[in-house]
Wavefront OBJ file of the C-alpha trace (Angstrom):
o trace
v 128.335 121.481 94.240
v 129.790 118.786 96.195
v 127.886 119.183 99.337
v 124.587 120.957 100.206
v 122.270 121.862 103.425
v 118.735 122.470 102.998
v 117.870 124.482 106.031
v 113.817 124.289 106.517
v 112.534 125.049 110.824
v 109.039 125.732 110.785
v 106.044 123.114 110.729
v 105.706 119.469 109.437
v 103.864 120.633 106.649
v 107.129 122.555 105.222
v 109.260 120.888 105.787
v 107.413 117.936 103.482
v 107.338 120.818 100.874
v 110.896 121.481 101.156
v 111.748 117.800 100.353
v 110.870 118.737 96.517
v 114.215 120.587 96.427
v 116.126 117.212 97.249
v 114.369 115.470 94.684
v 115.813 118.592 92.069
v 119.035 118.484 93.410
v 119.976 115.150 93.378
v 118.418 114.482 89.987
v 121.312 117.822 88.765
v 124.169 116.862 91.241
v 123.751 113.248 91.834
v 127.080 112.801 93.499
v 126.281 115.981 95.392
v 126.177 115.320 99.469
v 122.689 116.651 100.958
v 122.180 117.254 104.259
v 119.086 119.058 105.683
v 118.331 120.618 109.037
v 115.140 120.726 110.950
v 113.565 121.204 114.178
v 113.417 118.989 117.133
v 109.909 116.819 116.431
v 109.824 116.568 112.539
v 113.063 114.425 112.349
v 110.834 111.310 111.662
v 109.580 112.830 108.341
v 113.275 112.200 106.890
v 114.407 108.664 108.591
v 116.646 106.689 106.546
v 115.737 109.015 103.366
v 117.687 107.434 100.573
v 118.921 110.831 99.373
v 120.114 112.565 102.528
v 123.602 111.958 104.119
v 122.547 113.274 107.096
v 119.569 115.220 109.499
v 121.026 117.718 111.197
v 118.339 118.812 113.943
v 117.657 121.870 116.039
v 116.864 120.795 119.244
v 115.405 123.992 120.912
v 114.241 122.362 124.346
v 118.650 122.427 125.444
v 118.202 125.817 124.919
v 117.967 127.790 121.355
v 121.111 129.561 120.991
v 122.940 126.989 122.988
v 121.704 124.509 120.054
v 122.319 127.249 117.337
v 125.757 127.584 118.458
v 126.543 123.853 118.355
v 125.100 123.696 114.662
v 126.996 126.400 113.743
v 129.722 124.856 114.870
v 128.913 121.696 112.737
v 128.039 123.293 109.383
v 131.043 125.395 109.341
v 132.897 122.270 110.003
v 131.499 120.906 107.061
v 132.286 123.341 104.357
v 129.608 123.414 102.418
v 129.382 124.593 98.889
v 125.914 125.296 99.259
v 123.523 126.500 101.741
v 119.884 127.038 100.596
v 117.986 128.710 103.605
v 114.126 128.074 103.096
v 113.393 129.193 106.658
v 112.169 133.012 106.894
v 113.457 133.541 110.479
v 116.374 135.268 111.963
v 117.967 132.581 113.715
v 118.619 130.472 110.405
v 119.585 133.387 108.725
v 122.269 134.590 111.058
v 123.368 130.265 110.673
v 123.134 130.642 106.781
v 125.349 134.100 106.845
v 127.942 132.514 109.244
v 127.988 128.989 107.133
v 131.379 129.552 105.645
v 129.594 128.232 102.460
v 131.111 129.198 98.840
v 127.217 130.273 98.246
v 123.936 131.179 100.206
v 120.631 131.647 98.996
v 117.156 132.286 100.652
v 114.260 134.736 101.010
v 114.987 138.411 101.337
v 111.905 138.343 104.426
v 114.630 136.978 106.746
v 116.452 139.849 108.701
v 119.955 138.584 107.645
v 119.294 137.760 103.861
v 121.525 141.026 103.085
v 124.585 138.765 104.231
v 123.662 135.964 101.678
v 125.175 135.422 98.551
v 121.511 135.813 96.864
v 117.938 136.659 97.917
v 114.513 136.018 96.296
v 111.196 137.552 96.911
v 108.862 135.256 98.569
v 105.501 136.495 98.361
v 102.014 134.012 99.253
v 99.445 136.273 97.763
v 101.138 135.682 94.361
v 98.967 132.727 93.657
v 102.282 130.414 93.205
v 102.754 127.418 94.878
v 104.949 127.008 97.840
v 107.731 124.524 96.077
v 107.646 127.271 93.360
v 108.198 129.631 95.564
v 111.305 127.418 97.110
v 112.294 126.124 93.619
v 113.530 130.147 92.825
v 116.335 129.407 95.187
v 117.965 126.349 93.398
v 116.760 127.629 89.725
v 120.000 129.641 88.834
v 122.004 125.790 89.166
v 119.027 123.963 88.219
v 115.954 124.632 85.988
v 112.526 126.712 86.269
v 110.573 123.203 86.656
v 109.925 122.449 90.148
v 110.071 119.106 91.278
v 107.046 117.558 93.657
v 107.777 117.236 97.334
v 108.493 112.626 98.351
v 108.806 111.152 101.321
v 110.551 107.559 101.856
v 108.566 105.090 104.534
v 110.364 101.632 104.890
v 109.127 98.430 104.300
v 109.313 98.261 107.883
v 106.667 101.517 107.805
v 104.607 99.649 105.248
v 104.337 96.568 106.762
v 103.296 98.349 110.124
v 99.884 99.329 108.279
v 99.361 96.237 105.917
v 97.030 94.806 108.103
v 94.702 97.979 108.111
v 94.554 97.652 104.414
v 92.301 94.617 103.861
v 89.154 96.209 102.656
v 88.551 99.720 101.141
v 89.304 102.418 103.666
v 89.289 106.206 103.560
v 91.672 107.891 106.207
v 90.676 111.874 108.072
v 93.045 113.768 109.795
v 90.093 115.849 111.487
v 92.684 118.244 113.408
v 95.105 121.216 112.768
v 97.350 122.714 114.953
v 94.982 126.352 113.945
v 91.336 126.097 115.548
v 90.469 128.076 112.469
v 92.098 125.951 110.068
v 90.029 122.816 111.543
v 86.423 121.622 110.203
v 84.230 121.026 112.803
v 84.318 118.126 114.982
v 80.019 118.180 114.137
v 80.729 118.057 110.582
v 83.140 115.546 110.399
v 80.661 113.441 112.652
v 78.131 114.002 109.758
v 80.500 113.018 107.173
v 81.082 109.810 108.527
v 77.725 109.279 109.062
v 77.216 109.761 105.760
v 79.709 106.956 103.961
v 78.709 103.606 102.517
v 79.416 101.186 105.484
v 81.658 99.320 102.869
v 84.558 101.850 103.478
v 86.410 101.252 107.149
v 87.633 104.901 107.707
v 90.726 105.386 110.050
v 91.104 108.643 112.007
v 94.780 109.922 112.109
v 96.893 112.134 114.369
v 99.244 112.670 117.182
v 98.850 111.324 120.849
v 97.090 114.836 121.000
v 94.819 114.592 118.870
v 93.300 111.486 120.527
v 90.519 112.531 122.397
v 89.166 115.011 119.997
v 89.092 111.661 117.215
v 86.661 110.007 120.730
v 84.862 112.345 120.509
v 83.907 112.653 117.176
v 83.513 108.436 117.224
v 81.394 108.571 120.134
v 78.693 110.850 118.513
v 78.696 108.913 115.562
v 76.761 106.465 114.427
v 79.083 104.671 112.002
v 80.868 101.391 113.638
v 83.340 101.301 111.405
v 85.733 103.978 112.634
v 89.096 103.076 114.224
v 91.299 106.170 115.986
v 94.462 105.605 115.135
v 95.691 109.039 116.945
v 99.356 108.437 118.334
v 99.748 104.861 117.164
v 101.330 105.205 113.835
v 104.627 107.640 113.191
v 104.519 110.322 110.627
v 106.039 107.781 107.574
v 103.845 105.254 108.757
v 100.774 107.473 108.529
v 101.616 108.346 105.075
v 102.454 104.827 104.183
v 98.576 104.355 105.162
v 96.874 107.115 103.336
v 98.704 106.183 100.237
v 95.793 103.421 99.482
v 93.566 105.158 100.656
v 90.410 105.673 98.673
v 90.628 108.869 99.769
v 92.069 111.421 102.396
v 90.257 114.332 103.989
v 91.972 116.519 105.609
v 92.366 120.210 106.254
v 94.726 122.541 105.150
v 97.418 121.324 107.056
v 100.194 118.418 107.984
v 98.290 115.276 106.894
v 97.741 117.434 103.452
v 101.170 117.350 102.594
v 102.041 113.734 103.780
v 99.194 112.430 101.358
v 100.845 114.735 98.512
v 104.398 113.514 99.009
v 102.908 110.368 98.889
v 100.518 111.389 95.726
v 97.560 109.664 97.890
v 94.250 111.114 96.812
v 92.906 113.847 98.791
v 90.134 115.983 99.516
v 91.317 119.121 101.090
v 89.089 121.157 103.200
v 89.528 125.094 103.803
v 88.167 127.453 106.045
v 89.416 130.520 106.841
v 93.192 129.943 104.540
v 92.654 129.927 100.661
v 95.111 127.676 98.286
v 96.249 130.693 96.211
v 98.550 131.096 99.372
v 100.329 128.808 97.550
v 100.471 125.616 99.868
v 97.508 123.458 98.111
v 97.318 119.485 97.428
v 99.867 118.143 95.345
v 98.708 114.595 94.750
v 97.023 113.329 90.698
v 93.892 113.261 92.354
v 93.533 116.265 94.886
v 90.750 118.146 95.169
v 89.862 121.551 97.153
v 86.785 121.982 99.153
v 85.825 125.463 100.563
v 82.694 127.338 101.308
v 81.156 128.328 97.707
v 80.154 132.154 98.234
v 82.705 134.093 98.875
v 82.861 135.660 102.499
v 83.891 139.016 103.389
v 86.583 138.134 106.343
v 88.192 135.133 104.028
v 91.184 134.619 104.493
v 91.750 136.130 107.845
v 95.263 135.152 107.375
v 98.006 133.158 106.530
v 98.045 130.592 109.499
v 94.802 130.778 111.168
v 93.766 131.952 114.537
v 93.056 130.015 118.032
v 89.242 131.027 117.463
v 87.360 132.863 114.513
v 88.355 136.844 114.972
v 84.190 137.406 113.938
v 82.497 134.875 116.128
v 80.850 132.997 113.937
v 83.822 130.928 111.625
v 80.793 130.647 108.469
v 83.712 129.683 106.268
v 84.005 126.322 107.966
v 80.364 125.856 108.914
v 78.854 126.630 105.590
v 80.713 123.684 103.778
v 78.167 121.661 102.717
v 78.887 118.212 103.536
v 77.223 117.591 99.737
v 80.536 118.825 99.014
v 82.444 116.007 100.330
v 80.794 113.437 99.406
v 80.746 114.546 95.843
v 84.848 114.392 95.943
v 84.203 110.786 96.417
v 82.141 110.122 94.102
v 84.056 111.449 91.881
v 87.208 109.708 92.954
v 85.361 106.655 92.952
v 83.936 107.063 89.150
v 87.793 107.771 88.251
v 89.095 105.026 89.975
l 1 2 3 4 5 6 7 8 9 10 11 12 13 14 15 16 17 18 19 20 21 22 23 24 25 26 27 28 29 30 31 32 33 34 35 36 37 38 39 40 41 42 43 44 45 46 47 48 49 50 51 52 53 54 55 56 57 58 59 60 61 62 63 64 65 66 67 68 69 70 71 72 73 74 75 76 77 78 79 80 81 82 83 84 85 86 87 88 89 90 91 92 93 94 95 96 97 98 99 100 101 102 103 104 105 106 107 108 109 110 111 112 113 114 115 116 117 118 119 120 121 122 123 124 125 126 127 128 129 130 131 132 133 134 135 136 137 138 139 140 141 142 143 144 145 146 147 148 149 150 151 152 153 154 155 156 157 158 159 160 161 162 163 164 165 166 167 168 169 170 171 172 173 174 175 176 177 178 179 180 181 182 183 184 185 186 187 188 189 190 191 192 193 194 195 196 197 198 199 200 201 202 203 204 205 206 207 208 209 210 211 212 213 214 215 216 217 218 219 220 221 222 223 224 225 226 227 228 229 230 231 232 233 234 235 236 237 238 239 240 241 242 243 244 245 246 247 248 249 250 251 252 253 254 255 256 257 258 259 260 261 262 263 264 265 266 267 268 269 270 271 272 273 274 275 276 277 278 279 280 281 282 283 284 285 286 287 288 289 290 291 292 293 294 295 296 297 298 299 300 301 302 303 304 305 306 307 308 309 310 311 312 313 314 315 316 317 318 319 320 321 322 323 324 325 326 327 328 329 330 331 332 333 334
């Protein structure tokens, strides 16, 4: 196993997760070459990652198959001995079968895992964990322990945020790219409203995200709330919710920055569950989720644009007792 391409397209989130399988196989084939490929807009998550020879990235916007072909082109030039293919999709799987590589591994959900050298079953509702789930592909060459998913800021990244670390702090990440997925922008204005003024609390996101974190500022009545939306990169971010007292976010992007980071979090879930398999991952992480159970939870894997029943009671029924009770608790621990 001289050299080895992780192959992981889909969203921020996964592509954090996926990082748990360069931390296994560089601590088994330390002189191994990794490489990993990604889409177009996560590249940031892996700059200047100690363990990676190179980011290969699949830049859809010059067209998807005209970018396919050119990374085919690439890997095959390469030679790998290894592809692992964590990506469920057709397109990478039709890449993975036409590597070249001595081996190929990945899910038997994508359409051309019949052409790889070995499949697995990937199944959410199993109540595994998602880098369980992607440690099965590596565990023939490896071992059945998976490893936790790291990313690598700079100094450069950390001393970006020093400044915003002067006094206790708690960062939210009040968005999700799945309306469903997102607590309310009311009940985030209560929780705010509801924190010891001692604690500055910095709102992160992307330049999209902006104006929903004004909003939610400009109906509260706390003055110590900065939005931070669009001014820190995703390393960065991380680098800042590392010291946090606490991060709450929802089930989504931010979540898996604070656990590749092991930053303490307080994860909020409305209409996904975490036996999907894609919960916190940090020493102190704790899940927060409506206490009765409801009878359309989960709706489904990803979340919806708007709650399929009209009235989306598995977000609006979290008490924000709740939350405040994770920090208390992280407080009394810390």
């Amino acid at each position: 196993m001289n050299k080895i391409l992780i192959i992981q397209t889909a969203f921020l989130g996964d592509v954090v997760l996926a990082t748990a399988l360069v931390e296994k196989l560089h601590t088994f084939y330390p002189e191994a070459q990794l490489d990993f490929l990604l889409r177009k807009g996560n590249e940031g998550l892996l700059k200047d990652h100690p363990l990676l020879r190179q980011v290969l990235v699949w830049n859809k916007q010059e067209g998807k198959y005209k970018s396919l072909m050119r990374l085919l082109s690439h890997i095959r030039a390469e030679k790998y001995d290894l592809v692992v293919n964590v990506q469920r999709f057709g397109a990478t799987g039709l890449l993975t079968a036409l590597s070249g590589a001595r081996e190929t591994v990945g899910f038997e959900k994508n359409p051309f895992s019949r052409l790889f050298t070995r499949r697995y079953v990937h199944d959410v509702r199993s109540g595994t964990h998602e880098v369980e789930r992607n440690n099965m592909l590596i565990q023939s060459i490896t071992n059945a322990i998976p490893a936790k998913p790291k990313l690598y800021p700079s100094q450069v990244d950390f001393a970006k945020v020093e400044q915003l670390k002067q006094e206790p702090f708690i960062c939210m990440a009040p968005t999700s790219v799945w309306f469903t997925k997102q607590y309310p922008q009311e009940q985030w204005v209560q929780l705010i409203n509801s924190l010891d003024p001692k604690y500055k609390v910095y709102l992160l996101g992307s330049p999209a995200d902006k104006q929903h974190c004004e909003e939610i500022i400009g109906q509260s009545i706390n003055q110590r709330v900065e939005n931070l939306c669009g001014q820190l990169n995703l390393l960065q971010s991380a680098a800042l919710m590392r010291d946090a007292v606490l991060n709450y976010v929802n089930d989504s992007g931010p979540m898996h920055l604070a656990s590749a980071l092991n930053a303490p979090t307080c994860a909020i879930y409305c209409s996904t569950v975490p036996r999907f398999g894609f919960g916190p991952l940090a020493d102190f992480a704790e899940v927060v989720e409506r206490e009765e159970p409801l009878y359309c939870r989960p709706c489904g894997l990803h979340g919806y644009k708007a709650c399929p029943q009209g009235h989306f009671k598995c977000a609006r029924e979290i008490r924000n007792e709740q939350l405040l009770e994770v920090l208390r608790v992280r407080e009394f621990r810390s």
